[in-house]
N, C-alpha and C positions, 0 to 999 in steps of 0.2 A: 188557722194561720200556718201549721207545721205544712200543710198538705199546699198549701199558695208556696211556700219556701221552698219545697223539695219538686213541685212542680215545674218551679223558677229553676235551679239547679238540672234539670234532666233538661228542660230546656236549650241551656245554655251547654250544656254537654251534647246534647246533641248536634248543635250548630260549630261547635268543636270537630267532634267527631264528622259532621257533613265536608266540613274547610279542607280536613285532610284526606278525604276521601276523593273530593276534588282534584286534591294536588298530586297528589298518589298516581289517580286517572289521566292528569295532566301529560304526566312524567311520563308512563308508562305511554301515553300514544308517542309521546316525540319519540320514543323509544323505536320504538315499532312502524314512525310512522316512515322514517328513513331506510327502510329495507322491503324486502319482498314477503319477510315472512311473520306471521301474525300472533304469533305463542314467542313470548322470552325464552321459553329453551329452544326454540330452533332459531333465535338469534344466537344465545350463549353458545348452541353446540358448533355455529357457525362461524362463531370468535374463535373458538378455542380449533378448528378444523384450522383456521387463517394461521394462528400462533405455531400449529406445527408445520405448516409449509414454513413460514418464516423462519422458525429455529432451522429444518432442515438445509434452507441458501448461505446461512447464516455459517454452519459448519462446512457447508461447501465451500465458499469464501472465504474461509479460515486456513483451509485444507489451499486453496490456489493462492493464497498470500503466503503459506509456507513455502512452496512448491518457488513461487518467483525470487524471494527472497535467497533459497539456494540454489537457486540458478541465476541470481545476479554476482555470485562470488564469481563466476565463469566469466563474467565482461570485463571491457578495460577498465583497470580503476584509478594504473596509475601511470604517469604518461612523464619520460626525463628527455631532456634533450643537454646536450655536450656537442660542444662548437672546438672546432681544432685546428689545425694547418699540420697534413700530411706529409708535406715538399718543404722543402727549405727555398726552392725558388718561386717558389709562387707566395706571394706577400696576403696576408691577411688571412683571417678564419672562414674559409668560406664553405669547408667539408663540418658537415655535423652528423651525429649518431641521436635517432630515436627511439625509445624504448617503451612499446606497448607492454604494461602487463596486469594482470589482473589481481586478486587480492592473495594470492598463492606465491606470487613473483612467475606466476609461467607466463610466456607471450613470446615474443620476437624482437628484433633491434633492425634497427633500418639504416645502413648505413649511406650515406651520400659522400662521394669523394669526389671534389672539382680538380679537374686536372687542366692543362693547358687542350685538350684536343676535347674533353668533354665531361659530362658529367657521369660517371655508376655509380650503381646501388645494389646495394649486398643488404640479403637477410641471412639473420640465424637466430633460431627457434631458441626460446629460455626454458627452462623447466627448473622453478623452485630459485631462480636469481643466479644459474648458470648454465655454460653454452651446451645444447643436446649433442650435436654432430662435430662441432667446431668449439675451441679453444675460444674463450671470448678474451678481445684486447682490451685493454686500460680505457681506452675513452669508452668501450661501450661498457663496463664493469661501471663509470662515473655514470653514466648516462641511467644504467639501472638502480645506482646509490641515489640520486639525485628524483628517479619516479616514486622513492616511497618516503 
């Protein structure tokens, strides 16, 4: 009777042990069966080959998002406009001053002055929120108040 019971049990262990061996085998083809190459370690070594190109673009891209990031301080960022009347005979505000500048306060001012024969424009260069070569006047000092 012992030897029917223990028969019974190795039995049933075994078809245990068959179930996972199965699934084991299962597993392992899908594994394998998705690539070119036939041994798990030259899948693995071919995971981990992929993982360091990845990290390597990874740093790169890191390195070219810092690089834009300081080099976007250099664009325009901030941008004033002042509206004025130069003349005293010419009725209404029609000369205005632009001020390109970037997050430093350097850039340039644009001035437009409507006159009765026509319209000029004058620049001068900012560096740090004042004039480089020229004295900057009141409407364009507002006009660079008014870009940040």
């Amino acid at each position: 009777m012992i030897a029917l019971i223990l028969e019974a049990i190795f039995f049933i262990w075994l078809i245990v042990i068959t179930a996972i061996i199965l699934r084991l085998r299962s597993h392992y083809y899908n594994l394998t069966s998705r690539t070119k190459k036939d041994k798990i370690d030259d899948i693995l070594d071919s995971l981990l080959d992929h993982e360091k190109k990845i990290e390597t673009e990874i740093e790169k891209l890191k390195k070219e998002i810092k690089d834009e990031i300081a080099n976007s301080r250099l664009h325009v960022q901030k941008i004033g406009l002042v509206r004025f009347n130069p003349f005293e005979r010419i009725g209404g505000e029609q000369s205005f001053i632009v001020a390109f500048l970037d997050k430093d306060n350097n850039g340039i001012t644009l001035n437009f002055i409507y006159t009765r024969e026509g319209i000029r424009v004058y620049t001068k260069r900012v560096k740090q929120g004042k004039g480089v070569e020229y004295e900057l006047s009141e409407e364009e000092k507002k006009a660079i108040e008014k870009s940040s």
